[in-house]
VOPAGU-2260 file (C-alpha; in pm, 1 decimal, decimal comma):
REM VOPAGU-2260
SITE   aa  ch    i         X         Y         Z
SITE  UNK   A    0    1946,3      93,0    -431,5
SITE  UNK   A    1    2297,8     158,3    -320,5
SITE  UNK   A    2    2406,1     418,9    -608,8
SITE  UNK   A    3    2781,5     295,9    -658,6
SITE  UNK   A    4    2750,6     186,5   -1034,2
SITE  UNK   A    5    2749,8     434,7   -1340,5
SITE  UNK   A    6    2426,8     258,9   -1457,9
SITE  UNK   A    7    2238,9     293,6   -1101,3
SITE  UNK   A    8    2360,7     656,8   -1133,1
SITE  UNK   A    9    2190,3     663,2   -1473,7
SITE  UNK   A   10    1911,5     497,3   -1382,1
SITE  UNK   A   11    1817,7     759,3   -1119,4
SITE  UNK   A   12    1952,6    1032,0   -1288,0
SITE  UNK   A   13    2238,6    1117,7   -1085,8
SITE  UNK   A   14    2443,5    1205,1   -1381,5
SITE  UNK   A   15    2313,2    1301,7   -1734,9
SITE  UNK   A   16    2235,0    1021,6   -1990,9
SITE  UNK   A   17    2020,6    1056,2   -2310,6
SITE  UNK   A   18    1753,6     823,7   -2184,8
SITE  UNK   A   19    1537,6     665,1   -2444,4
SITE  UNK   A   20    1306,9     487,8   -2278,2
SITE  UNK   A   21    1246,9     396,8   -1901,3
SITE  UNK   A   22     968,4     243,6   -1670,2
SITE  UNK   A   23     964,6      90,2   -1332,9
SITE  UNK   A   24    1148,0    -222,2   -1421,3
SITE  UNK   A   25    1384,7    -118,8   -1716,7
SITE  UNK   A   26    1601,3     187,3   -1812,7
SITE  UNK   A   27    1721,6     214,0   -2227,0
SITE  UNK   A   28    2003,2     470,4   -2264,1
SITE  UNK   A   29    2207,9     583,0   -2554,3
SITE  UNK   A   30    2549,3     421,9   -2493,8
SITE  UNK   A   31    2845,4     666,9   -2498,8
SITE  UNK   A   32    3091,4     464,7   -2663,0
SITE  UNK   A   33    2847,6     379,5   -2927,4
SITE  UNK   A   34    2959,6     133,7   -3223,8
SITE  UNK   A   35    2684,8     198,0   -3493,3
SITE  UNK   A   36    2449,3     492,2   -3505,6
SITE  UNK   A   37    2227,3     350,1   -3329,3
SITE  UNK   A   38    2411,1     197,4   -3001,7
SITE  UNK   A   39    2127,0     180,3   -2689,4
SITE  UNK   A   40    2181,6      -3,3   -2347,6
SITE  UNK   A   41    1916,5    -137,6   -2182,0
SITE  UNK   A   42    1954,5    -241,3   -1837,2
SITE  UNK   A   43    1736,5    -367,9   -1525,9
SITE  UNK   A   44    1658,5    -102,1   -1266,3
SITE  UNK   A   45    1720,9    -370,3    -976,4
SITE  UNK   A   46    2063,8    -436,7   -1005,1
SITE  UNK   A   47    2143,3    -765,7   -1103,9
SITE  UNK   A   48    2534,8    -857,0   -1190,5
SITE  UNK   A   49    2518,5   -1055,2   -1523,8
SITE  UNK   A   50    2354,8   -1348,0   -1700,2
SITE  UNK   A   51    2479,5   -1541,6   -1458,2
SITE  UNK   A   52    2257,7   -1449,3   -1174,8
SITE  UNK   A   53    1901,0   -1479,7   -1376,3
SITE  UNK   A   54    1715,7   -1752,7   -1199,9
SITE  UNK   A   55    1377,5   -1848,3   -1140,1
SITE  UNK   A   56    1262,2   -1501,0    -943,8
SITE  UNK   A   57    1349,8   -1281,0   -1198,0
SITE  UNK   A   58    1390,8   -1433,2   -1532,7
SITE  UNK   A   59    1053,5   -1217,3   -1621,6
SITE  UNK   A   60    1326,2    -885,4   -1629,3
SITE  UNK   A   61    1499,3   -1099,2   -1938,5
SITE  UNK   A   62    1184,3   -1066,8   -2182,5
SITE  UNK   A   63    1105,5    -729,6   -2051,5
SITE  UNK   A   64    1440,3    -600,0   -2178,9
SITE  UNK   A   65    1426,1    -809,3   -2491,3
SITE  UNK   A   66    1083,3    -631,6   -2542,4
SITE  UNK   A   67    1186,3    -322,8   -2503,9
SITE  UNK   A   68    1488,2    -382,5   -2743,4
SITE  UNK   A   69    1223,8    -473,4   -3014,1
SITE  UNK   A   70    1027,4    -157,5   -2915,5
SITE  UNK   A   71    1298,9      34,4   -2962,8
SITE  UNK   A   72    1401,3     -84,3   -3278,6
SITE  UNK   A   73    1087,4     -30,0   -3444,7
SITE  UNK   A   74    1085,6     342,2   -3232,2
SITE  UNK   A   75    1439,9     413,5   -3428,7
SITE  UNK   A   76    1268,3     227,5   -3727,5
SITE  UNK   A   77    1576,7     -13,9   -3769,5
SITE  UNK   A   78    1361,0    -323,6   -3758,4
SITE  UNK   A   79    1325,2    -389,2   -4087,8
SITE  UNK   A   80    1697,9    -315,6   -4214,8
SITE  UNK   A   81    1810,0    -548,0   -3917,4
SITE  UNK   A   82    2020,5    -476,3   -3591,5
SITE  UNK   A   83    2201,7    -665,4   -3311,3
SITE  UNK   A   84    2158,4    -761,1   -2970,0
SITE  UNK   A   85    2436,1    -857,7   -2728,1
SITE  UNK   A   86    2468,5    -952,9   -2377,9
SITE  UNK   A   87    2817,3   -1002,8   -2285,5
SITE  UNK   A   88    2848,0   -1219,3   -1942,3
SITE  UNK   A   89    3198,9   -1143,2   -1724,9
SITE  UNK   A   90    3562,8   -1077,3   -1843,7
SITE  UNK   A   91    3632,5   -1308,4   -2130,7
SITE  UNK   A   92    3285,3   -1233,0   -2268,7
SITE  UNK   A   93    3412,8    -840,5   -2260,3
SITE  UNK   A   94    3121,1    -700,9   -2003,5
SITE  UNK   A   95    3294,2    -415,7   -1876,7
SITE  UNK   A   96    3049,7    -282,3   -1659,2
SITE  UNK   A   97    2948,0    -578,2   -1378,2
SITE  UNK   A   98    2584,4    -510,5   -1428,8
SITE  UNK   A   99    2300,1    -721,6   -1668,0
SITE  UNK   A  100    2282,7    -478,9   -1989,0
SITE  UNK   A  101    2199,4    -555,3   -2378,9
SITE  UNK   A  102    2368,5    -373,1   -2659,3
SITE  UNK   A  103    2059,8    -265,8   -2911,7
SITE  UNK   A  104    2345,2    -192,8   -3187,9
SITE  UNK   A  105    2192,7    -112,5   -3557,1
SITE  UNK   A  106    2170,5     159,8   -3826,9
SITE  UNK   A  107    2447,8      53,9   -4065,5
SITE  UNK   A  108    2545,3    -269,6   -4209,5
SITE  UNK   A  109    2729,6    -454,2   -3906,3
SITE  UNK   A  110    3027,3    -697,0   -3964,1
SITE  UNK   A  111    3014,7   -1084,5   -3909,0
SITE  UNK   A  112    3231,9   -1208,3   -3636,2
């Protein structure tokens, strides 16, 4: 993995991140910018660049983050109040980072949009 991306850097600890859960195919991190109490990003550990580039060969990485988003939920024990889960995709869908993350956002009532 060419380390060139904040979340690679993350991902193998190159800089400090308050990681909440990681294994060999996912990384969950507390998000730094966070929008609710509970704000966690949860990325793949092969890069991949955005929604856009899921196909056939690694579509498996999209339930094993949406998995682990569940996991955590329950972990932070938000499940039951409720919480969010976003994937933004490229510029006018606001992703600023160009690299596949969800938002696990939760602990407070959210707004509609």
């Amino acid at each position: 993995m060419n380390i060139n991306n904040i979340f690679q850097k993350i991902i193998k600890k190159k800089i400090p991140s308050e990681i909440v859960y990681q294994n060999k195919k996912i990384t969950a991190f507390k998000d730094i910018s966070p929008k609710a109490p509970i704000h966690i990003l949860i990325v793949p550990n092969k890069f991949i660049k955005n929604l856009n580039y899921i196909n056939k060969k690694n579509i498996c990485i999209l339930s094993e983050m949406l998995y682990t988003s569940i996991k955590i939920a329950k972990k932070k024990k938000i499940h039951k109040s409720g919480y969010r889960i976003i994937i933004n995709c490229n510029k006018n869908g606001c992703q600023k980072i160009p690299y596949l993350h969800i938002h696990l956002i939760g602990g407070k009532k959210l707004n509609n949009f």
